[in-house]
MOPAC internal coordinates of N, CA, C and O (Angstrom, degrees):
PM7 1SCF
backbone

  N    0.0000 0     0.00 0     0.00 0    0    0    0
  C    1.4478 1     0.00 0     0.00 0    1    0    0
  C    1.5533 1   110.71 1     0.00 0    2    1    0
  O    1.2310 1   122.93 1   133.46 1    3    2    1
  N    1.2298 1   112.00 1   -46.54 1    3    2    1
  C    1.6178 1   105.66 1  -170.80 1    5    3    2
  C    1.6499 1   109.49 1   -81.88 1    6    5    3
  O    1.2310 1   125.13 1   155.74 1    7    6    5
  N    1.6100 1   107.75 1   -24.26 1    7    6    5
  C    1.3835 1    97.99 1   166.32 1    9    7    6
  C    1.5302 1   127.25 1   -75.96 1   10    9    7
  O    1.2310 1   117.89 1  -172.98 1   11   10    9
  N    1.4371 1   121.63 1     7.02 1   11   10    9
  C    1.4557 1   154.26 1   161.60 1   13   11   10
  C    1.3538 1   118.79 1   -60.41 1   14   13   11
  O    1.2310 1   121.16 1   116.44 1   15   14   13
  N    1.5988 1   115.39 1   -63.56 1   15   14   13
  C    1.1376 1   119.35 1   155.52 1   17   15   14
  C    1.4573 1   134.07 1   -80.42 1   18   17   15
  O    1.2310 1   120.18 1   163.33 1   19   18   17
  N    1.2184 1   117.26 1   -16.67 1   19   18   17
  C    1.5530 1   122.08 1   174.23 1   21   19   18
  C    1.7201 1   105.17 1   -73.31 1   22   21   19
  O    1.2310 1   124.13 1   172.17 1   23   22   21
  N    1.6819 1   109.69 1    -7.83 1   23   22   21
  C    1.4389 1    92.41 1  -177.79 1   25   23   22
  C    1.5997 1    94.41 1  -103.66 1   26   25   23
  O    1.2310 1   120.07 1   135.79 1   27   26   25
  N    1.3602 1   117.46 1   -44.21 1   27   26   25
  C    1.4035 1   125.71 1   179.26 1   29   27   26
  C    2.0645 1   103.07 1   -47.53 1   30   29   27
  O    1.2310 1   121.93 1   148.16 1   31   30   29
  N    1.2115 1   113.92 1   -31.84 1   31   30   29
  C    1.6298 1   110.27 1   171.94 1   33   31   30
  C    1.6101 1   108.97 1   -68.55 1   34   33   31
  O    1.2310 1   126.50 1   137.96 1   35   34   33
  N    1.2142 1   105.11 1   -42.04 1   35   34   33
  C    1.8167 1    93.54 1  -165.63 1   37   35   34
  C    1.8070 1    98.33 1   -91.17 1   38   37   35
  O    1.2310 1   119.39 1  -173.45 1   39   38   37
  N    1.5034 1   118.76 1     6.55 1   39   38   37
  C    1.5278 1   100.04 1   160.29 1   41   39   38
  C    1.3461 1    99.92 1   -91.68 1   42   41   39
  O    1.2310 1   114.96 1   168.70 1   43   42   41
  N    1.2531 1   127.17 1   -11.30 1   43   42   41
  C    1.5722 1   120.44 1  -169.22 1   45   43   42
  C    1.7200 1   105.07 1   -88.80 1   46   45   43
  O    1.2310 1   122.27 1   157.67 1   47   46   45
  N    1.5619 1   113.25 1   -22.33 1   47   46   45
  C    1.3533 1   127.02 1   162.27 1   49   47   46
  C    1.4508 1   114.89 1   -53.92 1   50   49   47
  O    1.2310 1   120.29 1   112.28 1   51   50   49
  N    1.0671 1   117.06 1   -67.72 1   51   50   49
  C    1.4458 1   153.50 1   160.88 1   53   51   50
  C    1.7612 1   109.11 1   -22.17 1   54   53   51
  O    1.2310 1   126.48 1   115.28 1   55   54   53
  N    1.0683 1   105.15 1   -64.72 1   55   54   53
  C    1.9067 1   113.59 1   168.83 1   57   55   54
  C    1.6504 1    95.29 1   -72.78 1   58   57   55
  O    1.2310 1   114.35 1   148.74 1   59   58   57
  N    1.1476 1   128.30 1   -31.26 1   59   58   57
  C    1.7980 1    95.09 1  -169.75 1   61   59   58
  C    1.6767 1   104.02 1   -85.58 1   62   61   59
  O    1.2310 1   127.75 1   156.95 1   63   62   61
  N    1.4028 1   102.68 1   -23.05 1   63   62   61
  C    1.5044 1   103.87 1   171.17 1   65   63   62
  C    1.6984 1   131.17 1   -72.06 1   66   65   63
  O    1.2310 1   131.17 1   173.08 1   67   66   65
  N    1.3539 1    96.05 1    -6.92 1   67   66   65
  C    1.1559 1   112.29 1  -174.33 1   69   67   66
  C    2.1725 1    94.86 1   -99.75 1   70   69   67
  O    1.2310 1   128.61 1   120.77 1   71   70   69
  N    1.3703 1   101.02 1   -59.23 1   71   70   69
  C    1.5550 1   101.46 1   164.34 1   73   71   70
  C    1.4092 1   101.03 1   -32.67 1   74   73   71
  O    1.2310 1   116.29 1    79.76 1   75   74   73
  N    1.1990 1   124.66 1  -100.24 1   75   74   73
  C    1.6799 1   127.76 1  -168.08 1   77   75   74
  C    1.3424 1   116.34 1   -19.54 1   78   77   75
  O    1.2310 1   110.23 1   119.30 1   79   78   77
  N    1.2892 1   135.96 1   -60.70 1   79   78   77
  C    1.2365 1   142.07 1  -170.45 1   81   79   78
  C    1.6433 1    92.99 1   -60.00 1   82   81   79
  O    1.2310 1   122.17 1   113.51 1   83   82   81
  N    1.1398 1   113.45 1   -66.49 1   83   82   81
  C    1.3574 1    94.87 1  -166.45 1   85   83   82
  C    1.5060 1   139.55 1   -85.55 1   86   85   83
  O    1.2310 1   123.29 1  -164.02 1   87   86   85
  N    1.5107 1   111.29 1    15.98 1   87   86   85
  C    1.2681 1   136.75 1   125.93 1   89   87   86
  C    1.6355 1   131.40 1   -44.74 1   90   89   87
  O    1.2310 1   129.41 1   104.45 1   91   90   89
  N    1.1467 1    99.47 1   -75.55 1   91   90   89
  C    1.5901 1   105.71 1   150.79 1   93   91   90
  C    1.5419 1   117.95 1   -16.85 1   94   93   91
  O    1.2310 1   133.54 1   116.00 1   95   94   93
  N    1.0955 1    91.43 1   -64.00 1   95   94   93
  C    1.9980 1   112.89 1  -155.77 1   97   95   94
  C    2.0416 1    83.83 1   -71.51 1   98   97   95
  O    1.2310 1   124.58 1   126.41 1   99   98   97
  N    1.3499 1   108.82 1   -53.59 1   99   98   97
  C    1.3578 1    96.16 1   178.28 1  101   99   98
  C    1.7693 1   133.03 1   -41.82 1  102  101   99
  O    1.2310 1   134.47 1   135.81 1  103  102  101
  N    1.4320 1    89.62 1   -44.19 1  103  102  101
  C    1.7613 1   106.58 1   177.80 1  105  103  102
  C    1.3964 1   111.32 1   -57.25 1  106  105  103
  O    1.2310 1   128.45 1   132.00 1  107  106  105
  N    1.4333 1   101.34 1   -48.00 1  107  106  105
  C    1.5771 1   113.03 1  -168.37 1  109  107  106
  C    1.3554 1   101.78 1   -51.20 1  110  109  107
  O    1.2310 1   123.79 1   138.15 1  111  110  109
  N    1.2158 1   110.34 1   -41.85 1  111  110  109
  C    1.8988 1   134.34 1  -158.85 1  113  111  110
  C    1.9105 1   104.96 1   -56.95 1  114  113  111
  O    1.2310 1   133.70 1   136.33 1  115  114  113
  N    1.6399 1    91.12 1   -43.67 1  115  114  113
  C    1.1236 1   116.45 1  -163.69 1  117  115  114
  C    1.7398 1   119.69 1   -99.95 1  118  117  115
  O    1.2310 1   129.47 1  -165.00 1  119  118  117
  N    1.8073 1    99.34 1    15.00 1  119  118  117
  C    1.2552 1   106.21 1   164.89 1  121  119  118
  C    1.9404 1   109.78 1    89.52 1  122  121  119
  O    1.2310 1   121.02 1   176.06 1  123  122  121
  N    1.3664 1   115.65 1    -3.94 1  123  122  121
  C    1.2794 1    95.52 1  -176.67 1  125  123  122
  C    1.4847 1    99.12 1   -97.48 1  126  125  123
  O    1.2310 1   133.46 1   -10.41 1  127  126  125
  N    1.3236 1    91.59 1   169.59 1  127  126  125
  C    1.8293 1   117.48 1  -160.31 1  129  127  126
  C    1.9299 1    86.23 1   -88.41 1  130  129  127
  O    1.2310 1   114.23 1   -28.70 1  131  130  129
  N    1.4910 1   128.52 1   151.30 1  131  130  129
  C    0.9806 1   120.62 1   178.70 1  133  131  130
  C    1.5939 1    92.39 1  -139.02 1  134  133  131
  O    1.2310 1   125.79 1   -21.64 1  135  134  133
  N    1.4365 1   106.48 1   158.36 1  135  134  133
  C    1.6724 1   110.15 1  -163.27 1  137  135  134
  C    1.3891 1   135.78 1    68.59 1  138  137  135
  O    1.2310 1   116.35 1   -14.35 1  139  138  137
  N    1.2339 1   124.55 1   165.65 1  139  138  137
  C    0.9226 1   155.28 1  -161.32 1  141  139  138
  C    2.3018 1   106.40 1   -30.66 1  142  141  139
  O    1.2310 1   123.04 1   -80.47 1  143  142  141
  N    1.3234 1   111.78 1    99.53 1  143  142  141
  C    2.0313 1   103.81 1  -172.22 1  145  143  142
  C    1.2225 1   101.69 1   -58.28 1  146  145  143
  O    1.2310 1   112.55 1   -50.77 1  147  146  145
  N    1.4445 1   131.67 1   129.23 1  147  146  145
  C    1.6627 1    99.92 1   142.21 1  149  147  146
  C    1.6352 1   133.30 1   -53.13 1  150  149  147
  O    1.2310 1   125.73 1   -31.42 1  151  150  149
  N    1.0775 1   106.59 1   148.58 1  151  150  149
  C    1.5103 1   110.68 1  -166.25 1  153  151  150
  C    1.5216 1   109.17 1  -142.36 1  154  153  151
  O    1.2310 1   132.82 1    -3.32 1  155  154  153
  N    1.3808 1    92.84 1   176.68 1  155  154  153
  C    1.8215 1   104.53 1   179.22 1  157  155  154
  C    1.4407 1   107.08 1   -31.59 1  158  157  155
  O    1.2310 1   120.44 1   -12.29 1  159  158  157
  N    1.1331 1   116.76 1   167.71 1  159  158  157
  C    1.8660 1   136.54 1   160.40 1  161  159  158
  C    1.9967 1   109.04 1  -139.40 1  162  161  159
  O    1.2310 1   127.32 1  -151.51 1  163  162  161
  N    1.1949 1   103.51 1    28.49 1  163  162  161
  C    1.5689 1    95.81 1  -170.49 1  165  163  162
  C    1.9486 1   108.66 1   -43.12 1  166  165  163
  O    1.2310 1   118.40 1   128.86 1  167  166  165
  N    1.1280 1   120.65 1   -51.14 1  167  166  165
  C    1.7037 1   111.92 1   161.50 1  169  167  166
  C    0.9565 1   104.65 1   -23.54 1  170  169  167
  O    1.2310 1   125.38 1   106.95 1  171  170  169
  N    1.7361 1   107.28 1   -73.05 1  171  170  169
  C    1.6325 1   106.52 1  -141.98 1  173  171  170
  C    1.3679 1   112.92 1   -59.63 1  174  173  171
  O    1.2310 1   127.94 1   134.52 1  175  174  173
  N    1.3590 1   102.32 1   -45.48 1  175  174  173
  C    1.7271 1   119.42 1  -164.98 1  177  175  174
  C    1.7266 1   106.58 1   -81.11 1  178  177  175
  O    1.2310 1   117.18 1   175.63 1  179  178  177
  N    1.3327 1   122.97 1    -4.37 1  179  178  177
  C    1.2900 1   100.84 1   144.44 1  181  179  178
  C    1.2553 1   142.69 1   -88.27 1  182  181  179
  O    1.2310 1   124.94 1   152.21 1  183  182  181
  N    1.6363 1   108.12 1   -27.79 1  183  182  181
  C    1.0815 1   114.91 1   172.45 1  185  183  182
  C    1.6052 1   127.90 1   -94.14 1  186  185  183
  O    1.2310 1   132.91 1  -156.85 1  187  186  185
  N    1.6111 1    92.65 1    23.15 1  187  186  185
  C    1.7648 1   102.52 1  -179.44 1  189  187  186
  C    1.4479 1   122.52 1   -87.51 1  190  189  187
  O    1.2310 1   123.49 1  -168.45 1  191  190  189
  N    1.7316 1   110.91 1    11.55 1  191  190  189
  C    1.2036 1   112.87 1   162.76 1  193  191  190
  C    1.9018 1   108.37 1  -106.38 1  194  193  191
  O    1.2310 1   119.68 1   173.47 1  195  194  193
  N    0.8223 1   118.21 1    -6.53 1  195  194  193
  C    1.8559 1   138.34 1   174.57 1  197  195  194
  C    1.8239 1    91.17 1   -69.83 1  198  197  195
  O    1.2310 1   117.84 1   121.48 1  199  198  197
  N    1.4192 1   121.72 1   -58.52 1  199  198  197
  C    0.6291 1   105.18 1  -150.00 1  201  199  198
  C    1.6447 1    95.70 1   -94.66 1  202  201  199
  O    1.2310 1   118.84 1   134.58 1  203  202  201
  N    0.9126 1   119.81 1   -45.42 1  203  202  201
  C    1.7730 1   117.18 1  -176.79 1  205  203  202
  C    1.6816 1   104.13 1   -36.58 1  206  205  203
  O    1.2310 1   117.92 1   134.11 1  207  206  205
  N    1.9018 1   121.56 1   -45.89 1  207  206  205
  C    0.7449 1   117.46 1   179.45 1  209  207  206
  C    1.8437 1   135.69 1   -34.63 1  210  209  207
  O    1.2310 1   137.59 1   126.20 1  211  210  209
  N    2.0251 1    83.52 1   -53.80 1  211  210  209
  C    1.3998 1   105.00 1  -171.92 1  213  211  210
  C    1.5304 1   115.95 1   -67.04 1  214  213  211
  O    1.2310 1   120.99 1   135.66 1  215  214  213
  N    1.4766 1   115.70 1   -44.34 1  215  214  213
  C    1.4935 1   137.05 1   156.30 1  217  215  214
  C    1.8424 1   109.34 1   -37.30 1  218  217  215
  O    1.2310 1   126.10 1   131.06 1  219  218  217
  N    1.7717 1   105.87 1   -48.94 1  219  218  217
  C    1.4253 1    79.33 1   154.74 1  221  219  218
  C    1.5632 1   139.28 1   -95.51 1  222  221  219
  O    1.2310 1   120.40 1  -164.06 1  223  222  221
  N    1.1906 1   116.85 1    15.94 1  223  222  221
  C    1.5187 1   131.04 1   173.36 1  225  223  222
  C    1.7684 1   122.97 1   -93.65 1  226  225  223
  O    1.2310 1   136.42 1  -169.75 1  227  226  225
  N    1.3310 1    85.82 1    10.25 1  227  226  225
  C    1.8160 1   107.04 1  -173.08 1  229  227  226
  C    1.0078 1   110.13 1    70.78 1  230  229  227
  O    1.2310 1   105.62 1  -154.11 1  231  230  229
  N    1.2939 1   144.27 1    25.89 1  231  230  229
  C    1.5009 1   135.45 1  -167.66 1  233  231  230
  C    1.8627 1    88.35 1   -94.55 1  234  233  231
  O    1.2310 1   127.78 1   -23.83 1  235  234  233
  N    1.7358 1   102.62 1   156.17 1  235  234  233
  C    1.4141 1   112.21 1  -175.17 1  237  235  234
  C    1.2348 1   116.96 1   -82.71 1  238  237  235
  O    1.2310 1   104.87 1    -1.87 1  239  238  237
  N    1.2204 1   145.57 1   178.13 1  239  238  237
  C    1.4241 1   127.85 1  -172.64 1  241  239  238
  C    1.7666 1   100.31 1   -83.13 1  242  241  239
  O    1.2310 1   130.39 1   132.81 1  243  242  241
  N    1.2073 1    97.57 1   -47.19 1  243  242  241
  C    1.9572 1   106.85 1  -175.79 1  245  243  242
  C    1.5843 1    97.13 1   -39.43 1  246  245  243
  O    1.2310 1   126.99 1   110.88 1  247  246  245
  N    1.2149 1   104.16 1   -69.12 1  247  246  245
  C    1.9057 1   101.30 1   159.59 1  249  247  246
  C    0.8522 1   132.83 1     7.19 1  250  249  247
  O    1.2310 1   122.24 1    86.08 1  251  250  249
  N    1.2852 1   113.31 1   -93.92 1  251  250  249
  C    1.5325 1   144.14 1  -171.63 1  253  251  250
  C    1.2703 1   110.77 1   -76.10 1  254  253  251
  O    1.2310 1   118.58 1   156.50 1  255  254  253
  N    1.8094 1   120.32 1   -23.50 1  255  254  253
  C    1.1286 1   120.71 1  -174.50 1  257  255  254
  C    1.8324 1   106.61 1   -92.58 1  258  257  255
  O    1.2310 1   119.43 1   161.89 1  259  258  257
  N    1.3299 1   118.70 1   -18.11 1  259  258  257
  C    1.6376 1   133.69 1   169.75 1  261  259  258
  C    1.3170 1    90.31 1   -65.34 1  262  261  259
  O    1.2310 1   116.96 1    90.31 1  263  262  261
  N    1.9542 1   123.38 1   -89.69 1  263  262  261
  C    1.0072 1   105.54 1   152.21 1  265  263  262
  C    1.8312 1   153.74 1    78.05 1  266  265  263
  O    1.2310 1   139.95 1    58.06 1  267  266  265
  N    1.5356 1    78.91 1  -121.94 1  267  266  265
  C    1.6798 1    89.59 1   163.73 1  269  267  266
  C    1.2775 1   126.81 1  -120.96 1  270  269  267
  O    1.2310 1   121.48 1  -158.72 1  271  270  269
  N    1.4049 1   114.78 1    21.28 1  271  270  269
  C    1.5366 1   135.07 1  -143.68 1  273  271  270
  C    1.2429 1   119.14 1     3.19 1  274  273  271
  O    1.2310 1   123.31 1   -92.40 1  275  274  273
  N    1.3715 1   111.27 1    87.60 1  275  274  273
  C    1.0905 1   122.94 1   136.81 1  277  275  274
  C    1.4643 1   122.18 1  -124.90 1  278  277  275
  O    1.2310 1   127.52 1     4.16 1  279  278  277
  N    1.3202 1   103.13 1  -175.84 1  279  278  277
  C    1.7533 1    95.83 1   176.07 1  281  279  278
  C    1.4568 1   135.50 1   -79.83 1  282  281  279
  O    1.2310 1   100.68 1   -24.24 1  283  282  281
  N    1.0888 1   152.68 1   155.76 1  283  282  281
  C    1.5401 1   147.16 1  -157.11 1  285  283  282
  C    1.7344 1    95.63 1   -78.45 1  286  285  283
  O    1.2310 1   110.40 1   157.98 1  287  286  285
  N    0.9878 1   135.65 1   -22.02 1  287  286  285
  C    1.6878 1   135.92 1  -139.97 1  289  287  286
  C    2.1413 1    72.45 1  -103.36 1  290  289  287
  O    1.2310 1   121.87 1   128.89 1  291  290  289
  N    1.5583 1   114.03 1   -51.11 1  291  290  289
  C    1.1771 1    96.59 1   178.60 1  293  291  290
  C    1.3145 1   134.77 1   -80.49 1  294  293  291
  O    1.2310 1   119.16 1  -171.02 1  295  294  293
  N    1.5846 1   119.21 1     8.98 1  295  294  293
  C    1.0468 1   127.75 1   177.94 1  297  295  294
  C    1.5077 1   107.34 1  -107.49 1  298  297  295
  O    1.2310 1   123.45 1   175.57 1  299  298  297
  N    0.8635 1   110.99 1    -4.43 1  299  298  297
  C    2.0375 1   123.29 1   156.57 1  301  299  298
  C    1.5746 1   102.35 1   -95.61 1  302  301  299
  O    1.2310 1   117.12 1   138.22 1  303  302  301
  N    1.2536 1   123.09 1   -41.78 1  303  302  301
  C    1.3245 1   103.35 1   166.42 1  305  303  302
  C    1.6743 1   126.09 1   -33.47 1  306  305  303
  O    1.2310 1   133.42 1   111.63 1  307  306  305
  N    1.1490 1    91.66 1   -68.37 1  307  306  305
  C    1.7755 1   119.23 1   174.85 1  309  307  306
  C    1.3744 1   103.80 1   -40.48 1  310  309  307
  O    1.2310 1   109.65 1   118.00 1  311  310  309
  N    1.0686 1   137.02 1   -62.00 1  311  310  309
  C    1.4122 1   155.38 1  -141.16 1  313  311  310
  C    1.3305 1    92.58 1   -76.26 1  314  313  311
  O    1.2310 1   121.83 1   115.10 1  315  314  313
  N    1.4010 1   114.11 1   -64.90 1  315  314  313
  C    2.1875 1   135.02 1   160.41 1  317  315  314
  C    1.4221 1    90.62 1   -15.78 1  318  317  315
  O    1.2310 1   126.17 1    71.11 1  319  318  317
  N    0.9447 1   105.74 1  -108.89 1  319  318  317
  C    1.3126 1   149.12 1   168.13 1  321  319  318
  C    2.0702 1   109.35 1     4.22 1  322  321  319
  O    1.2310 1   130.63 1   141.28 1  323  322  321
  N    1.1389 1    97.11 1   -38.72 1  323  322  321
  C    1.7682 1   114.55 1  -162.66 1  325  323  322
  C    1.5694 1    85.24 1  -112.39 1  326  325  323
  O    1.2310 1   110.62 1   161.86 1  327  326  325
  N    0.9882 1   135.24 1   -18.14 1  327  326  325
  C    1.5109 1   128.19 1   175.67 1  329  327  326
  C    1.6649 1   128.69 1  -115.39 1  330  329  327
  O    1.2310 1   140.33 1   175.56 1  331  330  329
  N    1.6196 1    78.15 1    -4.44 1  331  330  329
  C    1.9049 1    88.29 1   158.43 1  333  331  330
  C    1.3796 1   109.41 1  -102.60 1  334  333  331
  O    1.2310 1   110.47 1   158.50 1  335  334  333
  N    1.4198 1   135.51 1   -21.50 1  335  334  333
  C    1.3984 1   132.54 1   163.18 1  337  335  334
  C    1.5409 1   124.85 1   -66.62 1  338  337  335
  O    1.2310 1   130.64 1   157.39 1  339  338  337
  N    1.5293 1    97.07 1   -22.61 1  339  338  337
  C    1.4875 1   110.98 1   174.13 1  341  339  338
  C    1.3682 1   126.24 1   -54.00 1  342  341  339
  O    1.2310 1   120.10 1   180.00 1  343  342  341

């Protein structure tokens, strides 16, 4: 019996996974953008002259990223970011 329904669940898994995708695939079809907008950085972008500074004073990112608390991933962001405008 329970191996009855444990199979009848993963076909019912199975159709919603199959639903989703091709929803998805519809949107895509239909021009919308899917995932994650770029958006604001008000943190980042104020303190992206703090940090360019320190980056040029040799300080390490873990540093600079203790610091001013923020995180290291956003203080390489910044860094990206200030050296592709460069």
């Amino acid at each position: 019996m329970a191996t009855m329904l444990a199979g009848i669940a993963q076909f019912e898994r199975d159709l919603l996974s199959e639903r989703v995708k091709s929803g998805l695939a519809a949107a895509r079809a239909r021009g919308k953008k899917l995932g994650r907008q770029p958006g604001q950085r008000p943190k980042s972008d104020k303190l992206a002259p703090q940090v360019i500074q320190a980056v040029a004073d040799g300080r390490s990112y873990r540093w600079i990223a203790r610091d001013l608390g923020i995180n290291k991933n956003t203080v390489t962001e910044i860094i990206k970011r200030h050296r592709k405008s460069s």
